[in-house]
C-alpha positions in Angstrom: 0.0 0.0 0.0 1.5 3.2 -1.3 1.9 6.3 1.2 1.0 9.8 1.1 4.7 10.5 0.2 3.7 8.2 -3.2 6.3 5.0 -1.6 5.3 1.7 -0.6 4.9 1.4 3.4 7.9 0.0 4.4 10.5 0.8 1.5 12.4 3.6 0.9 12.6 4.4 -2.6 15.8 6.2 -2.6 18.0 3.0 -0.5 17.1 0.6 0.1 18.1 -1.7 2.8 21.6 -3.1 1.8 21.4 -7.0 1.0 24.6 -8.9 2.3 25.2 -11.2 -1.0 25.2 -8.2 -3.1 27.1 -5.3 -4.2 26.4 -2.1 -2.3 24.3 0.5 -4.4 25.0 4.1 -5.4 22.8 6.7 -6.2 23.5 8.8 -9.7 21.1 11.3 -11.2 18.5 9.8 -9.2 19.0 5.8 -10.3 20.6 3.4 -8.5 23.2 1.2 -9.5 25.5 -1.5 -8.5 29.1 -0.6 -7.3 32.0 -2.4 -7.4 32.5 -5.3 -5.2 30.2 -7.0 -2.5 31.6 -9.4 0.3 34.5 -9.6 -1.8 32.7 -10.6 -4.8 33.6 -8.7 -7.9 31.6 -7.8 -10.5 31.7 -8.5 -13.9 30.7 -7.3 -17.2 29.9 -9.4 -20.6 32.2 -8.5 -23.0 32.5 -9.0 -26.7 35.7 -12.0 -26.7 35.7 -12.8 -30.7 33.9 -12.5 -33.8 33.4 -14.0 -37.2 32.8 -10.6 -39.2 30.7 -11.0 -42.3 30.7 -15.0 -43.1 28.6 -16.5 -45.4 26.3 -19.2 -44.1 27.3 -22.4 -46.9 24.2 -24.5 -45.3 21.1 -24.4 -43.0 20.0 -27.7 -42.0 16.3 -27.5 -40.7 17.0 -31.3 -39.5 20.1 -31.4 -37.0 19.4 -31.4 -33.5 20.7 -27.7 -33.2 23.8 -25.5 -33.2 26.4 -24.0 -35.4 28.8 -26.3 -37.5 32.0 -23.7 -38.0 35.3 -24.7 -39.6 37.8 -25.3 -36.8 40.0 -23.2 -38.3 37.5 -20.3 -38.2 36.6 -21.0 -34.7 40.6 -21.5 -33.2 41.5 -17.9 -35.1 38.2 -16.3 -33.1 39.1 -17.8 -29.9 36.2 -20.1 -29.6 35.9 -22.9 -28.4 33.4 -26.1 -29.3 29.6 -26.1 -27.2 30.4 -22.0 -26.7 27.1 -20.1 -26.3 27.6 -17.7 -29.6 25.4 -15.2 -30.9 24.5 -15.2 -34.8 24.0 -11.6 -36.4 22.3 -12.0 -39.9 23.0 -8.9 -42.0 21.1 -10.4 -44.9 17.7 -10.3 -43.1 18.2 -8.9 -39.7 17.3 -12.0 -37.7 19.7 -12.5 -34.2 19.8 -15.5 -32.0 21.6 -17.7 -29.6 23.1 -20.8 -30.0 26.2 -23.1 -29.7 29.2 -24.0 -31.6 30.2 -27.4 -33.4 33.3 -27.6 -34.7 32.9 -28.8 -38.9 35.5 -30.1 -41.2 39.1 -28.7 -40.9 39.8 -26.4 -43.9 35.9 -26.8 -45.3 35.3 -23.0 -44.8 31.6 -23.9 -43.9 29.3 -22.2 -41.6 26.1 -24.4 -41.3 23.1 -23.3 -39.3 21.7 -25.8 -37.2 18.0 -26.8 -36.2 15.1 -24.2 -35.6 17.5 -21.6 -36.6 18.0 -22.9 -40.5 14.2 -20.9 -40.4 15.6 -17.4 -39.3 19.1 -17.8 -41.3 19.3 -19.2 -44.9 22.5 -20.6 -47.2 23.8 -17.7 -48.9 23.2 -15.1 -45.7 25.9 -12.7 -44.7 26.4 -13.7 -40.4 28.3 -12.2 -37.9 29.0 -14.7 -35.0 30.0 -13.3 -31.4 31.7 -14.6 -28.2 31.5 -13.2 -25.2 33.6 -13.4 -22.0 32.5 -12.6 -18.3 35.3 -10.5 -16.7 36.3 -8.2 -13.8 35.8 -4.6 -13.9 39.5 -4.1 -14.8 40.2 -6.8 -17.0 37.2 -5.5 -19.3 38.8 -2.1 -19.8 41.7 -3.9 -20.9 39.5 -6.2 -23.2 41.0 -6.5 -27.0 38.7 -9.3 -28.1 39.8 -11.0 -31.7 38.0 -10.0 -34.7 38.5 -12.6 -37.9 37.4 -11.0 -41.5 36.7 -13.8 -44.4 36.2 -13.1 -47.9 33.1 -14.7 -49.8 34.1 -17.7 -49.8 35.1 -17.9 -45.8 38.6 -17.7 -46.2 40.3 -15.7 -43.8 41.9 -12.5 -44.7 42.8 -11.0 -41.6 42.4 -10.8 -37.9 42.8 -8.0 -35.3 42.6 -7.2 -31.7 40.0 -4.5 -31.3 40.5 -1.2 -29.7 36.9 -0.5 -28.6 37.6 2.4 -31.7 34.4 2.0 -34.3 36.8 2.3 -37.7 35.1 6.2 -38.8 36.2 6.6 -34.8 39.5 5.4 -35.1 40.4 7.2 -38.5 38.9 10.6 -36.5 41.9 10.5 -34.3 44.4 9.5 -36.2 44.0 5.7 -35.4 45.4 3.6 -38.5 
């Protein structure tokens, strides 16, 4: 039952009573957030780890059990690893999903969509596939997560570190 000073009896909109497994909160601009470490417990932050920029999916199989089949070679060069949770980006059609990665043939190039998915994301799509890692506050400022770029036929061409620079960004200040 809300008071006459518009709060629910009992609570105290602006801090609430501090819970003991969980990190202390700050107020900013009137929201409260999270901060820093509780009980010795640091927090951490999901950040980007590698990415398959711009592959073209080679098969979607509407009859596997699930997943995506990736070269090995594509998935060693982004860092991940086989049963990782990866996200799947479609620039052809916009779709975005979760699921795992299968490690394909060695050297085959192919990036086959799985399952349920092979009805969001189509052979001949343009995909982006993410990995994320959770990591302390200081470790993620630090982050350089590996970026692989393939040509049409999901070659490689080239891998980076990123800089956390968008590439218009990175050419503003004199970034090469």
């Amino acid at each position: 039952m809300a008071g006459t000073d518009g709060n629910v009896a009992g609570w105290d909109r602006v801090s609430p009573a501090p819970h003991p497994d969980r990190a202390p909160l700050k107020e900013e601009a009137g929201h409260l957030f999270f901060s820093g470490v509780a009980e010795g417990i640091a927090v951490t932050r999901t950040m980007l780890a590698g990415k398959i920029h711009r592959a073209i999916v080679t098969e979607a199989n509407l009859n596997y059990e699930g997943s995506i089949t990736l070269d090995p070679d594509l998935m060693e060069a982004a860092g991940m690893l086989p049963y990782e949770l990866v996200h799947v980006l479609d620039v052809t059609n916009g779709s975005r999903l979760e699921t795992y990665a299968i490690q394909g043939r060695r050297g085959s190039h192919e990036v086959c969509i799985n399952g349920a998915a092979a009805h969001l994301v189509h052979e001949g799509d343009m995909v982006i596939i993410l990995t994320y890692q959770q990591m302390t506050e200081e470790a993620a400022r630090g982050a350089a997560p590996r970026h692989v770029y393939v040509d049409a036929g999901n070659r490689i061409v080239r891998t980076t570190r990123g800089d956390g620079f968008a590439a218009r960004a990175r050419a503003t200040v004199g970034i090469a």
